[in-house]
N, C-alpha and C positions, 0 to 999 in steps of 0.2 A: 714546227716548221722553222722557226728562228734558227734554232741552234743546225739546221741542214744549210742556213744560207752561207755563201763563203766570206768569208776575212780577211781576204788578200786577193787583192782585185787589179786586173791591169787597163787600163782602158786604154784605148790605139784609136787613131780618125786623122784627118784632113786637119787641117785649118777650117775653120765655122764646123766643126763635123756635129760639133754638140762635146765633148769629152768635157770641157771643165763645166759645164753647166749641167751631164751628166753626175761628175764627180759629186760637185756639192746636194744636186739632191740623196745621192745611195749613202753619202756619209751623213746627212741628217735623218735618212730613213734609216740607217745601219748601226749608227753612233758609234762612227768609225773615222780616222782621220784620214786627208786626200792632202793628195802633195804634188802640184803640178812639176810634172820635167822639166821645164822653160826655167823654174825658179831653181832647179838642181843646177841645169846649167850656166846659170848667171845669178851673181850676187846681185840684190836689188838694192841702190841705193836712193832713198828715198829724195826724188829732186834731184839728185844728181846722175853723171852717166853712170848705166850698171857695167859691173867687172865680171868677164866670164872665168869661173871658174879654170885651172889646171884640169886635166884630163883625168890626176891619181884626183884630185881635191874632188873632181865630181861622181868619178866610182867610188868614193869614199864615201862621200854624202849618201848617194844614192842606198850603199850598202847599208850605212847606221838606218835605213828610213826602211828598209823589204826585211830589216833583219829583229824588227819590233812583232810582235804578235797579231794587230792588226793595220792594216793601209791600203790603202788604194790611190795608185799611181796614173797620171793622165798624161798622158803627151803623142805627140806625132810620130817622135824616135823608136825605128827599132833596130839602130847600128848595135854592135859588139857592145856598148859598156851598157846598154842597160839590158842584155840575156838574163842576168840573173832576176832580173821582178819578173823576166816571162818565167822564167823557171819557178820560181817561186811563187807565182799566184796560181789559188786555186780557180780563178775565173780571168779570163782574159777575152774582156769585148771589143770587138771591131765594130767602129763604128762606119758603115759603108753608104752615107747621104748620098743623094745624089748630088753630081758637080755644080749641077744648076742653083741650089738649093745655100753649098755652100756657099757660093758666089756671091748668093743675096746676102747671106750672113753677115759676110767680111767688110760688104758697102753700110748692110746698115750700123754693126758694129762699131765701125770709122767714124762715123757721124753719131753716134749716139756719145763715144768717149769723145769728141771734137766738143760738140754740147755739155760734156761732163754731167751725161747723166748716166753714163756706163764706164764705172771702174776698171781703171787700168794700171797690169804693172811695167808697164812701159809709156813713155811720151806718144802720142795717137800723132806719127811724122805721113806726110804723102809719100816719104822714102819706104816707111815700113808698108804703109797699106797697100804699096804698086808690089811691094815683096810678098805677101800676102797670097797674091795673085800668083806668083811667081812659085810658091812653097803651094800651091795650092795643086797647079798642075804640075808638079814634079812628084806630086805624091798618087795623082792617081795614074801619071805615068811611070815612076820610079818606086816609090816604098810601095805601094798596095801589091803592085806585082810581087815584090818582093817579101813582101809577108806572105802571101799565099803561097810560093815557092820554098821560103826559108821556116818562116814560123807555125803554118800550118799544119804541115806536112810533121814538124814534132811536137804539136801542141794540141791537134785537131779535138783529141776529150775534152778541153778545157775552154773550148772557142764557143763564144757566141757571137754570131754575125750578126749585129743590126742594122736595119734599111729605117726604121722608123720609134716613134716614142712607145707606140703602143706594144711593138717586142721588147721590149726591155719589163713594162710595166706585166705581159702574160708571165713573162719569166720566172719574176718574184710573187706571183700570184697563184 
């Protein structure tokens, strides 16, 4: 069964949807590397403000990272420069939480990095957390349509739709 599971994995969600907390467990179950989008798109500088990447610097990055043997890519994005990790992966899961759900995520998340008891690669500001809110619902007014419309419609063999944890886990089971 190992060798039927895939290598190249996309994960797609919300804000709170679960994707990096997805990523990390299927790359410790997988012994596979994950590379969040957020970090393709901006340079992180440790303590200091992070530099967003040039647009070629980020499909550059992006491409030396899908163009490895195995990965697994997590982020919200799925404008033009990252089509090629949907093309490229053999699995690409939608993670579809409900809005309520992510909503609790995003408050408690806020406050658990404000406590510094939840790692973050950015400063936990009230500016980003009201954005949060803001990337939250433009995604399930904006991207989700749009993935259903754009990337389903040429991806749909390679989709799995998940609402909860227990789909993901029948999956690999």
């Amino acid at each position: 069964m190992e060798n039927n599971l895939p290598k190249k994995i996309h994960i797609i969600g919300s804000v709170g949807s679960g994707k990096t907390t997805l990523a990390r467990k299927m790359a410790t179950r997988l012994n596979i590397p994950y590379y969040e989008l957020d970090n393709v798109v901006w340079k992180r500088q440790n303590g200091h403000k992070d530099i967003m990447r040039s647009e070629k610097e980020r499909e550059m990055y992006l491409e030396q990272l899908i163009n490895t043997d195995t990965w697994i890519v997590e982020g919200v994005h799925n404008e033009e420069w990252v089509a090629n990790s949907f093309e490229n992966a053999e699995l690409i899961i939608f993670l579809d939480t409900k809005y309520s759900v992510r909503t609790y995520r995003i408050i408690r998340r806020f406050l658990l990095q404000k406590l510094r008891l939840e790692k973050s690669n950015y400063k936990p500001t009230l500016k980003i957390f009201f954005k949060m809110f803001k990337w939250n619902r433009y995604f399930e007014e904006v991207g989700k349509p749009k993935f259903f419309k754009k990337l389903y419609r040429n991806y749909n063999k390679k989709i799995l739709i998940v609402n909860n944890k227990n789909e993901i886990e029948n999956y690999f089971n």
